[in-house]
N, C-alpha and C positions, 0 to 999 in steps of 0.2 A: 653311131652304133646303137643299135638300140637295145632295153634293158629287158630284162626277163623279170616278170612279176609272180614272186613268189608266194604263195598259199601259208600262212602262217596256220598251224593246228595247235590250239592249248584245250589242255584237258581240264574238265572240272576240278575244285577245289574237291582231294581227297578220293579225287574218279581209280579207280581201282578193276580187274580181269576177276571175277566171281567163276563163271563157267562158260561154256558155248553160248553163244546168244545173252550171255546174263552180266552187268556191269554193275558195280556201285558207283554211287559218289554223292557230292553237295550237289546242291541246288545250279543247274548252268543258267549262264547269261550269256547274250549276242557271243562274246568273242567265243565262248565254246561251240557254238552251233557247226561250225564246218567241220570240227572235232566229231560231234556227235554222226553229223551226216555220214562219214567216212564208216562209221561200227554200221551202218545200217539203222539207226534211230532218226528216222525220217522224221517223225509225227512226236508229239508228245499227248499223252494218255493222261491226264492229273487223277490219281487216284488218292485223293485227300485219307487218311485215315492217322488215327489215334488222338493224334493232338487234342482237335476238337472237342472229345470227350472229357476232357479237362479243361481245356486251357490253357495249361501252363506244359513248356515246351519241356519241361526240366522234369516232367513226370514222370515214370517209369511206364514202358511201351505195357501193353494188356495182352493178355493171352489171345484173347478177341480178336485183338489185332493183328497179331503173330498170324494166325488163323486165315484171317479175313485175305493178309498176303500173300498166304500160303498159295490159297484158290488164284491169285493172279499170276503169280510166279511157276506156279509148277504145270500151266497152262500153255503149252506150246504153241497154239495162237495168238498170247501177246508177244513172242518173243522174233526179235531182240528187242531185249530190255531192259532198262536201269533204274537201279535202287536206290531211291533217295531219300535224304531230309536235309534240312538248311546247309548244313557243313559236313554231312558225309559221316556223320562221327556215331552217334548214339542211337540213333531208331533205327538208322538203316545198319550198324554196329550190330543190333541185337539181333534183327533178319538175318543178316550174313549168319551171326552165331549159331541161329537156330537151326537154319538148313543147314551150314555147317554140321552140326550134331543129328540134321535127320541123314545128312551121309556119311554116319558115323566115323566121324572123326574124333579121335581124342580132344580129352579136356586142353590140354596143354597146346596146343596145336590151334587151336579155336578160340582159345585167350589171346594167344602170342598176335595172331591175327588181329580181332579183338582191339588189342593194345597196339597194333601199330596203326591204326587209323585215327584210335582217339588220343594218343598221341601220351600231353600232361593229364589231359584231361578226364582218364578213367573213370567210370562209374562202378563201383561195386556192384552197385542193387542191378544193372545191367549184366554182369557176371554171374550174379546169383541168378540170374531172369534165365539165364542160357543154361546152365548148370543144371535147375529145375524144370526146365521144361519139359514135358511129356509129348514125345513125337508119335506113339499110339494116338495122339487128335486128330490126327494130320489127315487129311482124307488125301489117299492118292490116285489120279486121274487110270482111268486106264491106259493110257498111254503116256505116260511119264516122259518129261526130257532125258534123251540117254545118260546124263551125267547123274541121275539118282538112282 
């Protein structure tokens, strides 16, 4: 009798449903990949930002950067697509937060979020980063994803 060979799917550490076409999560490796294929993330795009400006991973994300994402993300020609940094938690944390609050959503709401990704690990200045943010920078495409 022969056996049926089944497709195991594991999701990124932290991989998380953002919006139509829009994923977070950490960093994937090989056993994510058929995960990935399955969302429609064929290809991978590396779009290096913020870190490098510092150095230090542990930095607080830049408005710059927020910014710099914004133009990737709200660009309906990269998508489907996923938002990442090492573990899922703090850079790509503050992106969710911030478009979170450009589609206006409550503070509370955007924390709680927020807080379930990074877990023990919260960072205030990351809370304060969202809180503060001014979405009047934001330039928006003419054509926007329908979810904003």
């Amino acid at each position: 009798m022969g056996r049926t060979a089944y497709q195991h799917y594991i999701p990124p550490v932290n991989f998380g449903y953002v919006e139509n076409d829009l994923y977070r999560c950490g960093q994937p490796n090989e056993l994510n990949f058929p995960f990935m294929e399955k969302l429609g993330l064929r290809c991978i795009q590396l779009h290096h930002l913020g870190v490098l400006e510092s150095g230090n991973a542990s930095d607080p994300i830049t408005e710059d950067t927020i910014l710099e994402a914004f133009n990737l993300i709200l660009d309906k020609a990269n998508h489907p697509m996923a938002i990442m940094c090492n573990i899922g938690r703090h850079r790509t944390g503050t992106v969710v937060g911030c478009l979170r609050k450009l589609q206006r959503w409550n503070l509370a709401s955007i924390f709680e979020e927020y807080r379930r990704f990074a877990g023990p690990k919260v960072r205030m200045l990351n809370e304060q980063f969202i809180e503060l943010f001014d979405t009047d920078l934001v330039r928006i495409p003419g054509d926007p994803p329908e979810w904003l």
